[in-house]
Biopython code that builds the backbone (N, CA, C, O; Angstrom):
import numpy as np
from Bio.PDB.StructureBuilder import StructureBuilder

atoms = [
    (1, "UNK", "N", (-26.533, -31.310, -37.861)),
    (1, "UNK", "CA", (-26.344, -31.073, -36.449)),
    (1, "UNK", "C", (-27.478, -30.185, -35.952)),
    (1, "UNK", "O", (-27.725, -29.157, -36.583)),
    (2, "UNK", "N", (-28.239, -30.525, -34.792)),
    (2, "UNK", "CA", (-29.178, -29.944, -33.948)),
    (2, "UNK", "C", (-28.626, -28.267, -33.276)),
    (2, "UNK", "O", (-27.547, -27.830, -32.875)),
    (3, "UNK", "N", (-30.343, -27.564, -33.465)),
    (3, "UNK", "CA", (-29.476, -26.195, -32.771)),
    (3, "UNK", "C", (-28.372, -26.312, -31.508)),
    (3, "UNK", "O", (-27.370, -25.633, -31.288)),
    (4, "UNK", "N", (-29.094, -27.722, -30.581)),
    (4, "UNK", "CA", (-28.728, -27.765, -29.382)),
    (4, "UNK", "C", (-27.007, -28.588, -28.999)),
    (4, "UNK", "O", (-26.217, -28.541, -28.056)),
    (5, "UNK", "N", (-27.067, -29.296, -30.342)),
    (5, "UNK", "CA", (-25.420, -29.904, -30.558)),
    (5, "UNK", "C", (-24.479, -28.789, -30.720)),
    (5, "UNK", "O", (-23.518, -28.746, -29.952)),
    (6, "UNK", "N", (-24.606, -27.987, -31.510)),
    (6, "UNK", "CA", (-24.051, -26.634, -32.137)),
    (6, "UNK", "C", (-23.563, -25.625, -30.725)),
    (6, "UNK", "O", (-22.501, -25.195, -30.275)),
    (7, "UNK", "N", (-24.884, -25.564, -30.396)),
    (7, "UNK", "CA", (-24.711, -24.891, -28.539)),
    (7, "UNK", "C", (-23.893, -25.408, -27.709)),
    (7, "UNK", "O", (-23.112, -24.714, -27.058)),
    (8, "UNK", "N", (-23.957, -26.656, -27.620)),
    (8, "UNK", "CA", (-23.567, -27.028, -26.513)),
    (8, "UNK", "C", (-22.165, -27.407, -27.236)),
    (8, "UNK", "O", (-21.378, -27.702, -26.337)),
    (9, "UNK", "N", (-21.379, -27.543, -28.833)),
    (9, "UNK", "CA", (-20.114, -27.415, -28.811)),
    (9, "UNK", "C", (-19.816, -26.568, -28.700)),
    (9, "UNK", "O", (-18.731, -26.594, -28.118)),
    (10, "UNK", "N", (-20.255, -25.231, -29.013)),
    (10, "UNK", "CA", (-19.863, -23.403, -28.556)),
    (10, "UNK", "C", (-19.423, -23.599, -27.267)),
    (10, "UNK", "O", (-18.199, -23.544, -27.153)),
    (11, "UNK", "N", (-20.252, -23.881, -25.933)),
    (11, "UNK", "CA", (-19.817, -23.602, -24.720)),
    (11, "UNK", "C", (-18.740, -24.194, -24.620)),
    (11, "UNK", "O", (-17.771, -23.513, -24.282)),
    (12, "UNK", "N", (-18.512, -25.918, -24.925)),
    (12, "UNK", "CA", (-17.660, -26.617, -24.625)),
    (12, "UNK", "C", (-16.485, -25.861, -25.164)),
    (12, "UNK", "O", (-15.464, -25.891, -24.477)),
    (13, "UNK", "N", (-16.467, -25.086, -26.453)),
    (13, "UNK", "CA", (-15.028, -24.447, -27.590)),
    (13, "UNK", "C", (-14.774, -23.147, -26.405)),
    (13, "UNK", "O", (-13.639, -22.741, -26.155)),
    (14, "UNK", "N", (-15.954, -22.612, -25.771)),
    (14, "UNK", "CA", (-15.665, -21.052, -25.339)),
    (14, "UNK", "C", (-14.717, -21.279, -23.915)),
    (14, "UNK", "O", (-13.766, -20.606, -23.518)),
    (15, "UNK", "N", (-15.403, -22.583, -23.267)),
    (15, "UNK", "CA", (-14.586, -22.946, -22.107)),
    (15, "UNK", "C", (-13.069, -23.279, -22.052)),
    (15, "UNK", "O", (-12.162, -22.959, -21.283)),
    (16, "UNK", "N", (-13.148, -24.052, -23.177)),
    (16, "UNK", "CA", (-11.637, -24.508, -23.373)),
    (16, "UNK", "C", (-10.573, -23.561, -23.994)),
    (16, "UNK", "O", (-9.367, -23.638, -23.757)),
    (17, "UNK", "N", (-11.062, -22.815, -24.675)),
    (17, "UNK", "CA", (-10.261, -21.404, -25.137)),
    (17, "UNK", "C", (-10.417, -20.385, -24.139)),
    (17, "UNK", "O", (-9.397, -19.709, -24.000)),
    (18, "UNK", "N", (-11.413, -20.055, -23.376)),
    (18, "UNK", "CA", (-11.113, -18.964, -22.285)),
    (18, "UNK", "C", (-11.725, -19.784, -20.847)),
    (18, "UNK", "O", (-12.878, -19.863, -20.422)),
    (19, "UNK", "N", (-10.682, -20.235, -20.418)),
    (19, "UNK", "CA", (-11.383, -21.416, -19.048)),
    (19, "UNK", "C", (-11.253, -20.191, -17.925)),
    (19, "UNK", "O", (-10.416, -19.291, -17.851)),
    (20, "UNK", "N", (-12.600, -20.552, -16.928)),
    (20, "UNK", "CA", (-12.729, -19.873, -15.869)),
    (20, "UNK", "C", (-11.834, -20.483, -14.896)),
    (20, "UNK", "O", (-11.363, -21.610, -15.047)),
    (21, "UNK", "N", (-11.588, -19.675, -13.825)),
    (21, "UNK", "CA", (-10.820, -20.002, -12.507)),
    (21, "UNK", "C", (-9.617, -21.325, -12.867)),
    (21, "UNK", "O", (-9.310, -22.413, -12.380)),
    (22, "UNK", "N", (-9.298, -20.668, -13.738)),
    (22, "UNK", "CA", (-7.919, -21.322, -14.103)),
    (22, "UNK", "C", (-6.637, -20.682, -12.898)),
    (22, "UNK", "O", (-6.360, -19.522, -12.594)),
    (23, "UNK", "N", (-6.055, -22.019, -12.417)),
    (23, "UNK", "CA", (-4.927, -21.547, -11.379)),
    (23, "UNK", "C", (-4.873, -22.447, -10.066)),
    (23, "UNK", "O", (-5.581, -23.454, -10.045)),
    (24, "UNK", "N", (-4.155, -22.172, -9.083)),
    (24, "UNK", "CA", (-4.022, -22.724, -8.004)),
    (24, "UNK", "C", (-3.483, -21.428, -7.014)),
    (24, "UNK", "O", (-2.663, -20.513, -6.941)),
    (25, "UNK", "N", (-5.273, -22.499, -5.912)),
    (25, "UNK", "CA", (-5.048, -21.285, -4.742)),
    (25, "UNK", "C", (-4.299, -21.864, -3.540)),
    (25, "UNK", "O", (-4.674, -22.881, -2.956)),
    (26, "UNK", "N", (-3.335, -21.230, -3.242)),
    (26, "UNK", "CA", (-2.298, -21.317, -2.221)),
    (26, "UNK", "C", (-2.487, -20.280, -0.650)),
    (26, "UNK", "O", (-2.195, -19.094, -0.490)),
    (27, "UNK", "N", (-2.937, -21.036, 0.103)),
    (27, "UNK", "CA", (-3.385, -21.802, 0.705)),
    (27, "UNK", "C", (-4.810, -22.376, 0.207)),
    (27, "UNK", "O", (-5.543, -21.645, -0.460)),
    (28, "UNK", "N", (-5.047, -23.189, 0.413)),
    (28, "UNK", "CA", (-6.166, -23.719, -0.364)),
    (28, "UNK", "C", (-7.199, -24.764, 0.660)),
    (28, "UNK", "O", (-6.834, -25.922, 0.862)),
    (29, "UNK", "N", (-8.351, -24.299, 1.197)),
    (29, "UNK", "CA", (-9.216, -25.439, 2.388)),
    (29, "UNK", "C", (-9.089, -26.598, 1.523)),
    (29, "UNK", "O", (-8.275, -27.339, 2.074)),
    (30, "UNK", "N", (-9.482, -27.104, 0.470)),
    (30, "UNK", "CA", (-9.522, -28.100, 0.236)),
    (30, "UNK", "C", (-9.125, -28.508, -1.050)),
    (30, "UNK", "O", (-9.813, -27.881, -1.856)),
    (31, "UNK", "N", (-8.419, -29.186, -1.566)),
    (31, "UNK", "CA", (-7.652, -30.009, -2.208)),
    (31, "UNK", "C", (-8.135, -31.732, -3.569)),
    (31, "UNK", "O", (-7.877, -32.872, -3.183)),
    (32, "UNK", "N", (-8.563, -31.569, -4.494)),
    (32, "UNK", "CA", (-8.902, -32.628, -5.035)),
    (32, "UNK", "C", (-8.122, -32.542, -6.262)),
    (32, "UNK", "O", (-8.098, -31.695, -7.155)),
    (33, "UNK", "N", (-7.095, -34.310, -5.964)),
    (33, "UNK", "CA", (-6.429, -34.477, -8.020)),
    (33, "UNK", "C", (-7.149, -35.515, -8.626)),
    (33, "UNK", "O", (-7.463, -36.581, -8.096)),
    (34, "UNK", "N", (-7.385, -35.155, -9.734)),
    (34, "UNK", "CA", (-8.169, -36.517, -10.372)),
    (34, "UNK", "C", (-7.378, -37.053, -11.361)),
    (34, "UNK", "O", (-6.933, -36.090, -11.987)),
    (35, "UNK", "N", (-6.889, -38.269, -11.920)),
    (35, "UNK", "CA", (-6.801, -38.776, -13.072)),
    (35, "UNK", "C", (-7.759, -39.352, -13.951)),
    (35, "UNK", "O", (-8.711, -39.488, -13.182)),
    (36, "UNK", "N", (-8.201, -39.855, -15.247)),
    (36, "UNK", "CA", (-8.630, -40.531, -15.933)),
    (36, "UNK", "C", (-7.630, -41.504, -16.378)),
    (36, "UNK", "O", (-6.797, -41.142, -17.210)),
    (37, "UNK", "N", (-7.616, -43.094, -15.765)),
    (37, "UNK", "CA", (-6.677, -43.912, -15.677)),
    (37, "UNK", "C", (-6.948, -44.547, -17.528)),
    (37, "UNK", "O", (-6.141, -45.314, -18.053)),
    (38, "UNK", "N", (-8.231, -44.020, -18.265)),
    (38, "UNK", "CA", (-7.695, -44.850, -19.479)),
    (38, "UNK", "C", (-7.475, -43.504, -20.744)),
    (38, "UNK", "O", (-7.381, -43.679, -21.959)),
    (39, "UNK", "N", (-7.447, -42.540, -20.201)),
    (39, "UNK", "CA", (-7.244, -41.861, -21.439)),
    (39, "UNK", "C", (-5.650, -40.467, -20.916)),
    (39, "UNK", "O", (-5.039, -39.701, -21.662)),
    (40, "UNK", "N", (-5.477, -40.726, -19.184)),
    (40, "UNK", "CA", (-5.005, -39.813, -18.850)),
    (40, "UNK", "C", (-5.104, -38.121, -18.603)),
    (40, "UNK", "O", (-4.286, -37.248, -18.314)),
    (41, "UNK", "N", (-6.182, -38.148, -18.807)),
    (41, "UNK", "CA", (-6.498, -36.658, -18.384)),
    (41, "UNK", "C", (-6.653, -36.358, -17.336)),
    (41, "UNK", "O", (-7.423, -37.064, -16.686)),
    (42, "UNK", "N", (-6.055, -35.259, -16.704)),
    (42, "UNK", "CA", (-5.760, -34.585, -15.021)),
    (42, "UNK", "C", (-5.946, -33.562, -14.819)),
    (42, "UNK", "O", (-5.379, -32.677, -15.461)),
    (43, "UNK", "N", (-6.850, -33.303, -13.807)),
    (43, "UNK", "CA", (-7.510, -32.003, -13.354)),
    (43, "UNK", "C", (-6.617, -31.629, -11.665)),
    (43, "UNK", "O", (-6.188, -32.545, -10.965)),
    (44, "UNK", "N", (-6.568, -31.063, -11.517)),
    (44, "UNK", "CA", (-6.627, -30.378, -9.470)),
    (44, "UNK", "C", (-7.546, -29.236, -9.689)),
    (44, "UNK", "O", (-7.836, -28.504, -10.635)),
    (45, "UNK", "N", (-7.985, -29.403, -8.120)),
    (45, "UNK", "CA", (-8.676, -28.592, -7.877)),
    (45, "UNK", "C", (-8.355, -28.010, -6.578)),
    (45, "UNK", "O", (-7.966, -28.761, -5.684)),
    (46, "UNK", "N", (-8.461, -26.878, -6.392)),
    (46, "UNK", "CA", (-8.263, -26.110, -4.923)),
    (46, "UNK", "C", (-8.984, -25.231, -4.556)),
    (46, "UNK", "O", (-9.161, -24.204, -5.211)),
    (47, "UNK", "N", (-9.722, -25.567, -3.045)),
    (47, "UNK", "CA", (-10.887, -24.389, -3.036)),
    (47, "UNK", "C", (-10.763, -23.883, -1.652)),
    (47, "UNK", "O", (-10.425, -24.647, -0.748)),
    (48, "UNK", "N", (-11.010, -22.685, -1.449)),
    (48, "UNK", "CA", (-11.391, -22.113, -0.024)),
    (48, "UNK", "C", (-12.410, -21.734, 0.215)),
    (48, "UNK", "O", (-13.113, -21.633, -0.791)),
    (49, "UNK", "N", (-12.985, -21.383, 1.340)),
    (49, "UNK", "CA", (-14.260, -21.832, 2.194)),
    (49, "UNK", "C", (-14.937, -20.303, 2.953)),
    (49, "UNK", "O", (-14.207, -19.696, 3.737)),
    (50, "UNK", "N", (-15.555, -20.068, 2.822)),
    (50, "UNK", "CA", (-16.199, -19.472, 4.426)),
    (50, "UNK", "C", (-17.069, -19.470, 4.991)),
    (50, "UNK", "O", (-18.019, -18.699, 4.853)),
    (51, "UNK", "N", (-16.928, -20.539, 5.947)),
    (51, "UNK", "CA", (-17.637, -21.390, 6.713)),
    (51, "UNK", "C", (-17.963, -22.626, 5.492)),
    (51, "UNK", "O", (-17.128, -23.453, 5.123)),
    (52, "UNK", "N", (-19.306, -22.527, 5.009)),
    (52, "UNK", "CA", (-19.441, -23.782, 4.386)),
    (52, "UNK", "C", (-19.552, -23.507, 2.946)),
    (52, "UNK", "O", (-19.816, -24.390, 2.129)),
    (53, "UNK", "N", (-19.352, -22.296, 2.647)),
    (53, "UNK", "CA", (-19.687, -21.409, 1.342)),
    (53, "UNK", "C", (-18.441, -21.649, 0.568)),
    (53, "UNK", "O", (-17.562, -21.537, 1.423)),
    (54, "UNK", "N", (-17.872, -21.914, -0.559)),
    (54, "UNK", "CA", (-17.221, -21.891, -1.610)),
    (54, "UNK", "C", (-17.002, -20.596, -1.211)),
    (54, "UNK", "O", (-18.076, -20.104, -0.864)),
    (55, "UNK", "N", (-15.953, -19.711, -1.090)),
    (55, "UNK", "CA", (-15.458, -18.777, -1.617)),
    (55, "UNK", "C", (-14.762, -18.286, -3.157)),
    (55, "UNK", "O", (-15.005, -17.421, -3.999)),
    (56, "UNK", "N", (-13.822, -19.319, -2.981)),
    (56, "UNK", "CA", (-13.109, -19.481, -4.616)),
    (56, "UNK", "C", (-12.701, -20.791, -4.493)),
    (56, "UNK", "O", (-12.520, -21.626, -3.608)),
    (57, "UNK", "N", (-12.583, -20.633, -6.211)),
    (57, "UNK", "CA", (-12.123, -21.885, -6.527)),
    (57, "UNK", "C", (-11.307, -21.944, -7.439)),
    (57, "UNK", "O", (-11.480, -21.014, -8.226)),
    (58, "UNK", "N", (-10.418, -22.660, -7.735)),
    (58, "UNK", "CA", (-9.250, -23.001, -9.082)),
    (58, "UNK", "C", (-9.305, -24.421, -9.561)),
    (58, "UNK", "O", (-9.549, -25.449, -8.930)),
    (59, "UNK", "N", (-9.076, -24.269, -10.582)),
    (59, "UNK", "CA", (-8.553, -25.622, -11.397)),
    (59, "UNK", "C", (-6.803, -25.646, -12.161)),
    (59, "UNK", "O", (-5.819, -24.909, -12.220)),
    (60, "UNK", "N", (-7.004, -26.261, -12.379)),
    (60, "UNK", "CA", (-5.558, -26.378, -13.364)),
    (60, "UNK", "C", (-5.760, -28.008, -13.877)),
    (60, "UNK", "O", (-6.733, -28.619, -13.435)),
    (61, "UNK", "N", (-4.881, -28.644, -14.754)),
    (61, "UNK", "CA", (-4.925, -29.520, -15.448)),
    (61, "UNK", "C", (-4.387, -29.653, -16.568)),
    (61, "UNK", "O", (-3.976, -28.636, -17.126)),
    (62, "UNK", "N", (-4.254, -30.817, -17.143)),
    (62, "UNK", "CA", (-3.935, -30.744, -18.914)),
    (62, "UNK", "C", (-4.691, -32.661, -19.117)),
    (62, "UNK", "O", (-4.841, -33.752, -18.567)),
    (63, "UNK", "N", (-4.952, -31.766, -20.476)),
    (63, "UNK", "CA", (-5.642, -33.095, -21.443)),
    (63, "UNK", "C", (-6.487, -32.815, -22.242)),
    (63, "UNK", "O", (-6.665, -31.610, -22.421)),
    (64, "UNK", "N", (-7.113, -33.534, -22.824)),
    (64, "UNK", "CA", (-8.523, -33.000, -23.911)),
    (64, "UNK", "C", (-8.949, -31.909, -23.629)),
    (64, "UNK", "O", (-9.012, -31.547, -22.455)),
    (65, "UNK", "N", (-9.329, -31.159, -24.621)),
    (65, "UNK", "CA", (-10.270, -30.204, -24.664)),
    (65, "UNK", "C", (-11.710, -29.991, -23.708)),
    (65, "UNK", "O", (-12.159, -28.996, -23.140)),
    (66, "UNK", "N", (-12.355, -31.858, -23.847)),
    (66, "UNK", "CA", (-13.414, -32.052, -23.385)),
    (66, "UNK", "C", (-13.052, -32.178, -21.497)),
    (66, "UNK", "O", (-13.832, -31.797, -20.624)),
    (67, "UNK", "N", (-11.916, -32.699, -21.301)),
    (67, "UNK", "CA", (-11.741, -32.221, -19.662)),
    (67, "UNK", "C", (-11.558, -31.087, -19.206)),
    (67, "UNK", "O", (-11.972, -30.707, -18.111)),
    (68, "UNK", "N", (-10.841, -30.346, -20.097)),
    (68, "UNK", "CA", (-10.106, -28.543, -19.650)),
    (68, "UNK", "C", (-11.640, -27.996, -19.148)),
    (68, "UNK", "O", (-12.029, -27.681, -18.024)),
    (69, "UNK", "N", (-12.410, -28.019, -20.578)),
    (69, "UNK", "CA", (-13.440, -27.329, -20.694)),
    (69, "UNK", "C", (-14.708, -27.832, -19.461)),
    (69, "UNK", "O", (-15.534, -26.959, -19.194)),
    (70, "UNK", "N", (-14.815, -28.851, -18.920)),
    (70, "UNK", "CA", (-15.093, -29.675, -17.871)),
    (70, "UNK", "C", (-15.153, -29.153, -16.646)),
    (70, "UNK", "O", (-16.101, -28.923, -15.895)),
    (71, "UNK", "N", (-13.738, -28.966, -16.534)),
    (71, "UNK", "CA", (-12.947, -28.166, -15.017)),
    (71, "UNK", "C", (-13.199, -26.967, -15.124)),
    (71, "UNK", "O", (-13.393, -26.481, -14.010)),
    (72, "UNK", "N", (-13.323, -25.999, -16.208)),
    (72, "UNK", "CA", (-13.879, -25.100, -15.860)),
    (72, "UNK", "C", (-15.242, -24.758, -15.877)),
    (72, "UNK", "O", (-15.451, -23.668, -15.344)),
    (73, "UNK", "N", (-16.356, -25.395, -16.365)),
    (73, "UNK", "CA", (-17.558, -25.060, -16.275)),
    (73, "UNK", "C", (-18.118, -26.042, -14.432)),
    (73, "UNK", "O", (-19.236, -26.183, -13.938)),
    (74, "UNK", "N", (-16.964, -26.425, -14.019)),
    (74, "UNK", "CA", (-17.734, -27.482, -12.790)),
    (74, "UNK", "C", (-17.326, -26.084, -11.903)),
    (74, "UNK", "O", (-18.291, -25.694, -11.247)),
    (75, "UNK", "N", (-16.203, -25.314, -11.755)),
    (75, "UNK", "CA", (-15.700, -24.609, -10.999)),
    (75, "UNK", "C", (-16.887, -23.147, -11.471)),
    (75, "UNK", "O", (-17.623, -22.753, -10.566)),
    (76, "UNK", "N", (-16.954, -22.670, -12.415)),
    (76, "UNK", "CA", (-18.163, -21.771, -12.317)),
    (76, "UNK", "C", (-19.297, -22.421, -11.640)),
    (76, "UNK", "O", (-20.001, -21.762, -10.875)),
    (77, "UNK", "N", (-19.480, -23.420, -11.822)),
    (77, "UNK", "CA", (-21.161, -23.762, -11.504)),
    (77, "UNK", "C", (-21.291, -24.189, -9.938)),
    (77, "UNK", "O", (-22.377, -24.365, -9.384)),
    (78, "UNK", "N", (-20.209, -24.310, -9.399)),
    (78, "UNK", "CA", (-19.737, -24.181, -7.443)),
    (78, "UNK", "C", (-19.165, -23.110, -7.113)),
    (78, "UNK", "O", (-18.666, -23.394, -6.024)),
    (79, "UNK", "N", (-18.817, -21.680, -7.425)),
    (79, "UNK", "CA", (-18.331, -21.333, -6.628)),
    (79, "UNK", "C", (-19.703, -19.948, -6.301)),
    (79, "UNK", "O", (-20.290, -19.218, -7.100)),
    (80, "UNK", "N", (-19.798, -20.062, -4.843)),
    (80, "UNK", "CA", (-20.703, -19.127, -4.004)),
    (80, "UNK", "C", (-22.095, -20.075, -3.665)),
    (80, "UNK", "O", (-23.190, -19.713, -3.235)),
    (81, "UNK", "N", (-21.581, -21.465, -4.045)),
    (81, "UNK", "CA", (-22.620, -22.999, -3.142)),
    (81, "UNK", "C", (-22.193, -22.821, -1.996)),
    (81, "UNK", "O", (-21.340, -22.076, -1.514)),
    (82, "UNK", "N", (-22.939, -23.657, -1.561)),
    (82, "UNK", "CA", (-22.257, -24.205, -0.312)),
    (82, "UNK", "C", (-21.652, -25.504, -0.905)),
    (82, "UNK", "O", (-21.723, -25.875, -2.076)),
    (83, "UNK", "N", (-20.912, -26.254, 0.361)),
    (83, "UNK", "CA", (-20.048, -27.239, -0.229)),
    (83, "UNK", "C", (-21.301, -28.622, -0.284)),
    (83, "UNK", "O", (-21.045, -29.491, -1.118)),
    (84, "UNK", "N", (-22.400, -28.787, 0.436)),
    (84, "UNK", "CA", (-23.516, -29.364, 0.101)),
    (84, "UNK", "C", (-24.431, -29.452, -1.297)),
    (84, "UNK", "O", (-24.840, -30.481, -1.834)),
    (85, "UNK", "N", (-24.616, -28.176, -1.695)),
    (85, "UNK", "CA", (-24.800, -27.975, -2.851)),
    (85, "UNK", "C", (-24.207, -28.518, -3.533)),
    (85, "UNK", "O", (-24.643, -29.549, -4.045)),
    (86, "UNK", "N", (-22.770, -27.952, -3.855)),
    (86, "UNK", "CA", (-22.110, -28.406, -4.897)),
    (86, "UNK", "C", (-21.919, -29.865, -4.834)),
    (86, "UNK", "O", (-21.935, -30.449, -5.918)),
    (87, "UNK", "N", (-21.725, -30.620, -3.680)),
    (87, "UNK", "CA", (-21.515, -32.284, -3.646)),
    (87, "UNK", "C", (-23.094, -32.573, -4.981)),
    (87, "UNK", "O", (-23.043, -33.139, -6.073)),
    (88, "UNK", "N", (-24.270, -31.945, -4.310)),
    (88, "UNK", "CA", (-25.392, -32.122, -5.336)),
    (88, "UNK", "C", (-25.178, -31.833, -6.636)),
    (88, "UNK", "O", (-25.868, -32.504, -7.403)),
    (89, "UNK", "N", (-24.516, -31.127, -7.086)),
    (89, "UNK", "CA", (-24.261, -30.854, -8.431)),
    (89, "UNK", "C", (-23.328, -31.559, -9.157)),
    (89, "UNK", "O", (-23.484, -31.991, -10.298)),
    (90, "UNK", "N", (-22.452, -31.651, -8.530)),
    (90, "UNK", "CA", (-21.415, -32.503, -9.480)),
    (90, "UNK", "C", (-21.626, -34.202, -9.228)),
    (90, "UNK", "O", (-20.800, -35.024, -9.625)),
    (91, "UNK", "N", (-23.023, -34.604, -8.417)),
    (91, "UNK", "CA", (-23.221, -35.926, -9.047)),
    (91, "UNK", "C", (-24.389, -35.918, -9.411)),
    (91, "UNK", "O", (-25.278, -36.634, -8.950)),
    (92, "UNK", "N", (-24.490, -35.154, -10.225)),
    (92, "UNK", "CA", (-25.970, -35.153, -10.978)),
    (92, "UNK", "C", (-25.332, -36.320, -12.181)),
    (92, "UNK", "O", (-26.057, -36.730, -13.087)),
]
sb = StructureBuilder()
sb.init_structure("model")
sb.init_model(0)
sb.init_chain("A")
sb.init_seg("    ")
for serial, (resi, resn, name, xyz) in enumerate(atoms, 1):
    if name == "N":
        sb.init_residue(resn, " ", resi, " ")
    sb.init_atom(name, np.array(xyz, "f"), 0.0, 1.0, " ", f" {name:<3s}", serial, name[0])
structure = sb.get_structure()
């Protein structure tokens, strides 16, 4: 295994054992549930805003390791974007 396989299962193990912005924000600007229709894995997401800025964000979910850990590295890597930004990031 490559230094960079090794790395990049660390983050994936560190996320899924200590996931960021784990939870649901109530009231929440905006609202996304996802399924994976062939393996079943389910994320929500709930975020609030100010103005166009991410303020916070939450996830919650259950399924693989490789989704938990997913939802929380997408929710670190948007929150204090704007919501433009982040549309750019998560279809990279």
């Amino acid at each position: 295994m490559s230094l960079s396989d090794s790395l990049y299962k660390e983050v994936i193990l560190d996320h899924y054992q200590n996931p960021r912005f784990r939870g649901k924000l109530e009231p929440a600007d905006l609202f996304e549930h996802g399924i994976n229709p062939l393996c079943g894995d389910e994320l929500e997401l709930t975020i609030n805003l100010d103005g166009e800025t991410i303020s916070d964000v939450r996830v919650t979910g259950k399924g693989c390791s490789i989704s938990q850990a997913s939802g929380s590295m997408m929710a670190e890597s948007i929150r204090g974007k704007t919501v433009a930004q982040a549309e750019n990031i998560l279809s990279r």
